[in-house]
mmCIF file of the C-alpha atoms, coordinates in Angstrom:
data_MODEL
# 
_entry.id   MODEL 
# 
loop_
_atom_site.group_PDB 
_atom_site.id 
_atom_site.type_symbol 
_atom_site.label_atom_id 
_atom_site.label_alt_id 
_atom_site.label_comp_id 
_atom_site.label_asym_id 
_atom_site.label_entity_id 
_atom_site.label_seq_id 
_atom_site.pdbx_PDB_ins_code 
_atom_site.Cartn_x 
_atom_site.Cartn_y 
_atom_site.Cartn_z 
_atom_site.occupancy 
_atom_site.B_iso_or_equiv 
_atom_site.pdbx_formal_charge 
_atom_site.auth_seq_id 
_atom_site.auth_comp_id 
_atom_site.auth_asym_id 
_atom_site.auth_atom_id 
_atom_site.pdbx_PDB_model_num 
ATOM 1   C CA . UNK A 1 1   ? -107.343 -27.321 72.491 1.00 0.00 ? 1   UNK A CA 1 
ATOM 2   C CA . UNK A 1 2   ? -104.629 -25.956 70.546 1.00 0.00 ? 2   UNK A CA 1 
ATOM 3   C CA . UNK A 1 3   ? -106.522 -23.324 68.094 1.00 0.00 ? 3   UNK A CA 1 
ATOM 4   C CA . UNK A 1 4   ? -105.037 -20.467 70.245 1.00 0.00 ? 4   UNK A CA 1 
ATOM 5   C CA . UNK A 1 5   ? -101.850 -21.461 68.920 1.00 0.00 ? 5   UNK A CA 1 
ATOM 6   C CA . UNK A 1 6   ? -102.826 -22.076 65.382 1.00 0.00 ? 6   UNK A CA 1 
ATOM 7   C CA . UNK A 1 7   ? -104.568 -18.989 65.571 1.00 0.00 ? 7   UNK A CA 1 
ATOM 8   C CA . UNK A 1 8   ? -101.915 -17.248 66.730 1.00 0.00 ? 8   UNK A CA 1 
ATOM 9   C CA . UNK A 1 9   ? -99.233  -18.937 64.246 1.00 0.00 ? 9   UNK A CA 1 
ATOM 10  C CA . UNK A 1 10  ? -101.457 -17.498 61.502 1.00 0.00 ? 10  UNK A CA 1 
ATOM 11  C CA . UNK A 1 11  ? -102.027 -14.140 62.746 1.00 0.00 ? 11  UNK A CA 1 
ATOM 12  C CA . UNK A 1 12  ? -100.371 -11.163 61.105 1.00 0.00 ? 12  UNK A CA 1 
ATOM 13  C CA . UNK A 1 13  ? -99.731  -9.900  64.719 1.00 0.00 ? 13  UNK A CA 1 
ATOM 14  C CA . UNK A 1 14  ? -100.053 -12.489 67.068 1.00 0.00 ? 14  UNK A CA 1 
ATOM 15  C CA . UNK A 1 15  ? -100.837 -12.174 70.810 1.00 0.00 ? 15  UNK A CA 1 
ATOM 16  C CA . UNK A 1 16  ? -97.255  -13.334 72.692 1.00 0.00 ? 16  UNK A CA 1 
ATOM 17  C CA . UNK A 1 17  ? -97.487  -17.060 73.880 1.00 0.00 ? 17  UNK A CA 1 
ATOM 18  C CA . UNK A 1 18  ? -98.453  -18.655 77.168 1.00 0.00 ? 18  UNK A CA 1 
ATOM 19  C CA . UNK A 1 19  ? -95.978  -21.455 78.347 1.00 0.00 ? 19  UNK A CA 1 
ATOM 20  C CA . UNK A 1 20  ? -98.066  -24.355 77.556 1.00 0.00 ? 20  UNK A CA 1 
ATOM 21  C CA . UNK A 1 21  ? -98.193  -22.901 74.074 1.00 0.00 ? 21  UNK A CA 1 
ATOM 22  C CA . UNK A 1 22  ? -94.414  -22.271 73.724 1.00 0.00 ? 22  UNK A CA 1 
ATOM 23  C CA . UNK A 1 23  ? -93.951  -26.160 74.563 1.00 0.00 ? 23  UNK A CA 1 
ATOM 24  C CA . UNK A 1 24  ? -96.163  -26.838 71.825 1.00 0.00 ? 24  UNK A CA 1 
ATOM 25  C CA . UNK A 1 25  ? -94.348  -24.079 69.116 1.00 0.00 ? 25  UNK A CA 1 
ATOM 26  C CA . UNK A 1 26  ? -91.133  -26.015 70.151 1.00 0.00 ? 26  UNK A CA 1 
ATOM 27  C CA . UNK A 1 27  ? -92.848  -29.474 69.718 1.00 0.00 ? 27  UNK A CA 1 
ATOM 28  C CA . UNK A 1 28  ? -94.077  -28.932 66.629 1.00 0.00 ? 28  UNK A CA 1 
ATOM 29  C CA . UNK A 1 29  ? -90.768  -27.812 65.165 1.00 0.00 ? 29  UNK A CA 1 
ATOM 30  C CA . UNK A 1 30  ? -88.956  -30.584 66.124 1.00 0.00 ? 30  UNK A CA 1 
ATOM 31  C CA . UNK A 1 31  ? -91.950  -32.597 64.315 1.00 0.00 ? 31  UNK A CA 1 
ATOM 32  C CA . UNK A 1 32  ? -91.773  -30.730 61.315 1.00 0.00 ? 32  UNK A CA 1 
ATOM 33  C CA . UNK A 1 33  ? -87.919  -30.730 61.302 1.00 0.00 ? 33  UNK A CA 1 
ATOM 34  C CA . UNK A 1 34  ? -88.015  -34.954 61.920 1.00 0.00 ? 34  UNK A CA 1 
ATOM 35  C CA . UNK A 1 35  ? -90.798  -35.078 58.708 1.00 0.00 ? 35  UNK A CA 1 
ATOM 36  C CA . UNK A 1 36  ? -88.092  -32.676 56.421 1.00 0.00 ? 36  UNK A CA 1 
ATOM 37  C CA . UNK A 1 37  ? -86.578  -35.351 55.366 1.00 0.00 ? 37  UNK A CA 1 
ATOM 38  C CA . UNK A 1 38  ? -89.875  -37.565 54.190 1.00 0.00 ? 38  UNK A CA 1 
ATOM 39  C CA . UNK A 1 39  ? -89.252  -40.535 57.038 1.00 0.00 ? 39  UNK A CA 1 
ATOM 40  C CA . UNK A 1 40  ? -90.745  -39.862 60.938 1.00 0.00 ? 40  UNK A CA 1 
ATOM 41  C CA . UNK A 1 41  ? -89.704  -42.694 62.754 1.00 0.00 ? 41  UNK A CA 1 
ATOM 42  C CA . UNK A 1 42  ? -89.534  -44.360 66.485 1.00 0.00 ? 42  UNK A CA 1 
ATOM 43  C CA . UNK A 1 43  ? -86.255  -43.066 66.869 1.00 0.00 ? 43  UNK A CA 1 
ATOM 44  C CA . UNK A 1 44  ? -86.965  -39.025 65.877 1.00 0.00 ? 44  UNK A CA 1 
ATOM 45  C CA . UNK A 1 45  ? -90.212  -39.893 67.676 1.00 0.00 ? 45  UNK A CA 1 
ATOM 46  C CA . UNK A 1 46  ? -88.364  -40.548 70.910 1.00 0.00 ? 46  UNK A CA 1 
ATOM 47  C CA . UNK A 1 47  ? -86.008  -38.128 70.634 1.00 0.00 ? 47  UNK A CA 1 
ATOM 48  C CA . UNK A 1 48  ? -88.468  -35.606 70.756 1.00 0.00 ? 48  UNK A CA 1 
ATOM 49  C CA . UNK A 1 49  ? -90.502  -36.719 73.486 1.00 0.00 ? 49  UNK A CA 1 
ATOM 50  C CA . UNK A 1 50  ? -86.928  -36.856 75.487 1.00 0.00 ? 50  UNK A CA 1 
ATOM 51  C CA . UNK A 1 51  ? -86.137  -33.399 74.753 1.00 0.00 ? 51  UNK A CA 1 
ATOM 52  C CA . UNK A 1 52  ? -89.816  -32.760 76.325 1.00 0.00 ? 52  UNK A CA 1 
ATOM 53  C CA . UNK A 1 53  ? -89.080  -34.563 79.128 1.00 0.00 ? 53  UNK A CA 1 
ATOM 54  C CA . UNK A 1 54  ? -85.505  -32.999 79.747 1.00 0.00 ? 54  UNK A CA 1 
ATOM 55  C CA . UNK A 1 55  ? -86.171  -29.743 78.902 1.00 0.00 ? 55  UNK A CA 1 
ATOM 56  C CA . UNK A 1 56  ? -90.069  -29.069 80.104 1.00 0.00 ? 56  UNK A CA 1 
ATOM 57  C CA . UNK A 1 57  ? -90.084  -31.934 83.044 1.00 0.00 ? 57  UNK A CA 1 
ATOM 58  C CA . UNK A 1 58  ? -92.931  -33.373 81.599 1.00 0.00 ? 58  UNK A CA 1 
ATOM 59  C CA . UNK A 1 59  ? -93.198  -36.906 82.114 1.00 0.00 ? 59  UNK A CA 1 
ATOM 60  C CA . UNK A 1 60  ? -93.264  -40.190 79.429 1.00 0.00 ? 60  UNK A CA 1 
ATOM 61  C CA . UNK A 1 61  ? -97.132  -39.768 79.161 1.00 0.00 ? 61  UNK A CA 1 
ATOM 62  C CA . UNK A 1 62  ? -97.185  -36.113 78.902 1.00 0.00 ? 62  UNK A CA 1 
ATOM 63  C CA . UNK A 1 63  ? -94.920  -35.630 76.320 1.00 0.00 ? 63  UNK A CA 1 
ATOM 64  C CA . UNK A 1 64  ? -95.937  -38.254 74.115 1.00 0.00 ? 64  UNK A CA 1 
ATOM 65  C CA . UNK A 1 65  ? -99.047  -35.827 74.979 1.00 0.00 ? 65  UNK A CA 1 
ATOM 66  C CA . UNK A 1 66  ? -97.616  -33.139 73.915 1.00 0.00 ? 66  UNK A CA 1 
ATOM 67  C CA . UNK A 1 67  ? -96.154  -34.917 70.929 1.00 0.00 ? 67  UNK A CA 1 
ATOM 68  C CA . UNK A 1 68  ? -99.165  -36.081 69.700 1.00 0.00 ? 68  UNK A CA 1 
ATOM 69  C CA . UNK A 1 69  ? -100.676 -32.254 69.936 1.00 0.00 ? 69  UNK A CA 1 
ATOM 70  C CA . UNK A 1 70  ? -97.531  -30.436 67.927 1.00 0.00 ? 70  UNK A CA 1 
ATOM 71  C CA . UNK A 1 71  ? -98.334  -33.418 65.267 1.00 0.00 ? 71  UNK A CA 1 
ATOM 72  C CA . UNK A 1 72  ? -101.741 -32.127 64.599 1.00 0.00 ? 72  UNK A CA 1 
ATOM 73  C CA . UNK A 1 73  ? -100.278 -28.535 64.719 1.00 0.00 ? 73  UNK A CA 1 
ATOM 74  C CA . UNK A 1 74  ? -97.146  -29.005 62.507 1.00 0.00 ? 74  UNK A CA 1 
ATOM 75  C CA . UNK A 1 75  ? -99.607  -30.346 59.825 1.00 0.00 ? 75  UNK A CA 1 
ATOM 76  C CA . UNK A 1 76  ? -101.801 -27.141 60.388 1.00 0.00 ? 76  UNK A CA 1 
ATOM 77  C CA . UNK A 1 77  ? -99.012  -24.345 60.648 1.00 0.00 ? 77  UNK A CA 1 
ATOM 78  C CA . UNK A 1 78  ? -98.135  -22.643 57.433 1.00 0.00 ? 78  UNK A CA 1 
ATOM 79  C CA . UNK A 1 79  ? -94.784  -21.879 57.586 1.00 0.00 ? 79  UNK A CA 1 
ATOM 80  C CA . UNK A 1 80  ? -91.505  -23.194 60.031 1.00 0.00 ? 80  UNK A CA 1 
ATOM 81  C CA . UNK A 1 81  ? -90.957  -19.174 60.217 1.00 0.00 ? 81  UNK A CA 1 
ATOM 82  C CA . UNK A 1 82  ? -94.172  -18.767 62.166 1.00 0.00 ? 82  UNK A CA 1 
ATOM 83  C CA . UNK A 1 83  ? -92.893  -21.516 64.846 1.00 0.00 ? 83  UNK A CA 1 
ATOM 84  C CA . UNK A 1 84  ? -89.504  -19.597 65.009 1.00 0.00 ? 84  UNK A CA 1 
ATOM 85  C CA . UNK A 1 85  ? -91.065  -16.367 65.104 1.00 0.00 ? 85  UNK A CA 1 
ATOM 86  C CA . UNK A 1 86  ? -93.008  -17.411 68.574 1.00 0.00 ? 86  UNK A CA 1 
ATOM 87  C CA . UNK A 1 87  ? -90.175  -19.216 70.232 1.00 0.00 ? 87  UNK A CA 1 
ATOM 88  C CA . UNK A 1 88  ? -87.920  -16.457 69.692 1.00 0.00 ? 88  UNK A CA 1 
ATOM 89  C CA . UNK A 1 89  ? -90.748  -13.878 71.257 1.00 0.00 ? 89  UNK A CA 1 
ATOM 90  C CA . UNK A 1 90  ? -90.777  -16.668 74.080 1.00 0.00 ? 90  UNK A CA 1 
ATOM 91  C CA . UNK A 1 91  ? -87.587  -17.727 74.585 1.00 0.00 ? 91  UNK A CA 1 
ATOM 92  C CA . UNK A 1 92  ? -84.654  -15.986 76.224 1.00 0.00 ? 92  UNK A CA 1 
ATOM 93  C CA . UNK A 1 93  ? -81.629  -15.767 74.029 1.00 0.00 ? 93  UNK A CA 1 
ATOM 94  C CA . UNK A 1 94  ? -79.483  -17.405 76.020 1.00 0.00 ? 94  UNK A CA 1 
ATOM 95  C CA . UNK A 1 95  ? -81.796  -20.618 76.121 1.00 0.00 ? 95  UNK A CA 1 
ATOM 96  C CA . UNK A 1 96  ? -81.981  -20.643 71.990 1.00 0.00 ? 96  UNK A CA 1 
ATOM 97  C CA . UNK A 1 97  ? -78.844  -22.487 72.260 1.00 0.00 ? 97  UNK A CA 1 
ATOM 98  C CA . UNK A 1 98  ? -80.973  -25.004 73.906 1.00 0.00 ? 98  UNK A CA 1 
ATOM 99  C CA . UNK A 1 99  ? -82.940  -24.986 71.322 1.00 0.00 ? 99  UNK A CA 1 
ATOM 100 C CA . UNK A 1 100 ? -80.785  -25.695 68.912 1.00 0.00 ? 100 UNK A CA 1 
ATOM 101 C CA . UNK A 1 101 ? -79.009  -28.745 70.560 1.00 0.00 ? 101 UNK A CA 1 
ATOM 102 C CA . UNK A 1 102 ? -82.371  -30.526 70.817 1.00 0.00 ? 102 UNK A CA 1 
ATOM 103 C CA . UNK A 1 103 ? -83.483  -29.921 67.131 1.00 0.00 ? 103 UNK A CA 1 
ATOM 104 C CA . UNK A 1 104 ? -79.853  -31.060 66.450 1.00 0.00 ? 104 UNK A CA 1 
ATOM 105 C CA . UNK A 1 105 ? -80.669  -34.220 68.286 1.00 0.00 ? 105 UNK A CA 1 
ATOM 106 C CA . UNK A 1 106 ? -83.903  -34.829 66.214 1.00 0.00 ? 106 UNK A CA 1 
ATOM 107 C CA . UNK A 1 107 ? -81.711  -34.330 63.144 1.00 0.00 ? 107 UNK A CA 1 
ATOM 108 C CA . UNK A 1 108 ? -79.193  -36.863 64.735 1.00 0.00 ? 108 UNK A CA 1 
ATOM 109 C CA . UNK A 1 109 ? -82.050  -39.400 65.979 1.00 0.00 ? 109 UNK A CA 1 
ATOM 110 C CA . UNK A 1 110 ? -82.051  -41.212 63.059 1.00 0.00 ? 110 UNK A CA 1 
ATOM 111 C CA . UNK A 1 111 ? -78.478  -41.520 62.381 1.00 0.00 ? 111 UNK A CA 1 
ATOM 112 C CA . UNK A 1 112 ? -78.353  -39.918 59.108 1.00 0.00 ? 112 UNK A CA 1 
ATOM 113 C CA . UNK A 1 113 ? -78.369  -36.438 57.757 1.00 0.00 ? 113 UNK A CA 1 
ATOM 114 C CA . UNK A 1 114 ? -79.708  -35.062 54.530 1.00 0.00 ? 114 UNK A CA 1 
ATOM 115 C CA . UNK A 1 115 ? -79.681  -31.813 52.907 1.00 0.00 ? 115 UNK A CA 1 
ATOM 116 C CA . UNK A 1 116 ? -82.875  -31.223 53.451 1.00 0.00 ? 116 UNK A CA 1 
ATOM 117 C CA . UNK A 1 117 ? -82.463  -31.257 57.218 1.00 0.00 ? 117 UNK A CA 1 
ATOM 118 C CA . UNK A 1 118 ? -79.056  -29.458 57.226 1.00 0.00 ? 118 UNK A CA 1 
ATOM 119 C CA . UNK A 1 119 ? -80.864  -26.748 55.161 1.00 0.00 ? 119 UNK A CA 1 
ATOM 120 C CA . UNK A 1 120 ? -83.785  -26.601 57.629 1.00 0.00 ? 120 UNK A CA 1 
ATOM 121 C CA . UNK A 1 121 ? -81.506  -26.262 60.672 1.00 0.00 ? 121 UNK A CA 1 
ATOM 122 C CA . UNK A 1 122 ? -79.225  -23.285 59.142 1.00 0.00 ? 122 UNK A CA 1 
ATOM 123 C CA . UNK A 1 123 ? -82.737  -21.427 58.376 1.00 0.00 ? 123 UNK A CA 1 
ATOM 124 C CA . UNK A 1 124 ? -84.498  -22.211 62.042 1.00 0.00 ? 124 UNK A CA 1 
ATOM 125 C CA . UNK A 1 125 ? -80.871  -21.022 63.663 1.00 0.00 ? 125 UNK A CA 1 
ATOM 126 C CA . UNK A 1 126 ? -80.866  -18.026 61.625 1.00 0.00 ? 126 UNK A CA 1 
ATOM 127 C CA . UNK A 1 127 ? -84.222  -17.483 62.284 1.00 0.00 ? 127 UNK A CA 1 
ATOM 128 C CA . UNK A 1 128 ? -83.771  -17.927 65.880 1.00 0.00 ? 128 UNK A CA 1 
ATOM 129 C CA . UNK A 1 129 ? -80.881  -15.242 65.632 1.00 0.00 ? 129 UNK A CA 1 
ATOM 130 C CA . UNK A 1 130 ? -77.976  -18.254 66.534 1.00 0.00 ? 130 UNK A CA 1 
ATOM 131 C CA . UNK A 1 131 ? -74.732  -17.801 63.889 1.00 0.00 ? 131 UNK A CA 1 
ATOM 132 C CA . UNK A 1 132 ? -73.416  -21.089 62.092 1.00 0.00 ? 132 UNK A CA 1 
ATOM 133 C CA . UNK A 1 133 ? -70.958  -21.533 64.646 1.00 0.00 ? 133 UNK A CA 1 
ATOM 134 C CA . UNK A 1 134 ? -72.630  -21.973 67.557 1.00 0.00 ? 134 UNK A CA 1 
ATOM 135 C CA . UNK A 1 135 ? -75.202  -24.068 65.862 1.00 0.00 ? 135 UNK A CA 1 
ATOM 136 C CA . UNK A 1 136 ? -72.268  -26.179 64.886 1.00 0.00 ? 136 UNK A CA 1 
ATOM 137 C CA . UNK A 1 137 ? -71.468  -26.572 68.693 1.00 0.00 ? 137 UNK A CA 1 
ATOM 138 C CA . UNK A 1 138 ? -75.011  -27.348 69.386 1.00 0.00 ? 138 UNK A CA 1 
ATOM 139 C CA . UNK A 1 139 ? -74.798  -29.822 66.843 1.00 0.00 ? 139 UNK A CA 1 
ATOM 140 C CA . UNK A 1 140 ? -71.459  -31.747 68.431 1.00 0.00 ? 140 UNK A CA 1 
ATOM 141 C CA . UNK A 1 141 ? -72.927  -31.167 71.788 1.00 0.00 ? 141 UNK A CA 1 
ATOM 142 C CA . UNK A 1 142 ? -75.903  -32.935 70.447 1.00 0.00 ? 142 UNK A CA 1 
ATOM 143 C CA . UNK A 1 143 ? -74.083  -35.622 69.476 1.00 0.00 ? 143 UNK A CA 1 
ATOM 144 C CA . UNK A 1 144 ? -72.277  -36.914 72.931 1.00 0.00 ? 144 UNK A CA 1 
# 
C-alpha cells in the first residue's frame, strides 16, 4: 500500500508525490518527531491524528488510518531529510508554516520539551526552508 512512498523516500531521484502520499510524508514526520524523544504516547498520538483531521479533512477513522500507515513508514524511512525533502516538493511555501505549527503541536502534545525535539524541529524548519523566527511563531501559535 505504501511502497510507492517508501520507494520513493529511498530513491536518489524520486518521482514527485501524489496527495495521498504527501498526507502520509507529513504523517510520518510528525510520528517520527513524537518518537525523538524515546516516549509515543496517547496524547502525541492524538495530536497527530487532529492535525490530520484539521488539516486533510479526514475523519477520526481515517486518520487514525492514516496514522497507523506513517507508523509503519516512519520505521521504514531512512532519514527525516527524505520526509522533508518530499513535503517541500509538495507543499506550497506559504502552507510550510502550516507545517510547522502542527509538528510544533506534536512537540507540545505531551507537555514537555527536550532537546532532542527542539533539535529535530530547528533541522525539519530549516529543511523545509522556514527561518527560526517564524518557527518560533509557529511554535506560540501552536500553543493557544
Amino acid at each position: 500500500m505504501f511502497g510507492k512512498l517508501i520507494a520513493s523516500l529511498t530513491a536518489d531521484a524520486p518521482d514527485p508525490l501524489d496527495e495521498n502520499d504527501t498526507q502520509l510524508a507529513l504523517a510520518a514526520l510528525m510520528v517520527r518527531l513524537a518518537r525523538t524523544d524515546g516516549s509515543y504516547d496517547d496524547d502525541e498520538i492524538a495530536v497527530i491524528d487532529q492535525m490530520l483531521m484539521q488539516h486533510f479533512g479526514l475523519t477520526d477513522g481515517a486518520a487514525a488510518a492514516k496514522r497507523a500507515e506513517a507508523e509503519t513508514v516512519e520505521a521504514q524511512a531512512p532519514d527525516t531529510v527524505r520526509f522533508t525533502r518530499a513535503i517541500k516538493e509538495t507543499v506550497a511555501w506559504d502552507d510550510r508554516f502550516g507545517v510547522i505549527k502542527a509538528l510544533w503541536s506534536v512537540v507540545l502534545a505531551d507537555g514537555v520539551r527536550d532537546d532532542e525535539e527542539d533539535a529535530q524541529m530547528r533541522l525539519i524548519a530549516n529543511l523545509l526552508g522556514i527561518n527560526d523566527r517564524d518557527s518560533a511563531l509557529a511554535r506560540q501559535a501552536a500553543k493557544v
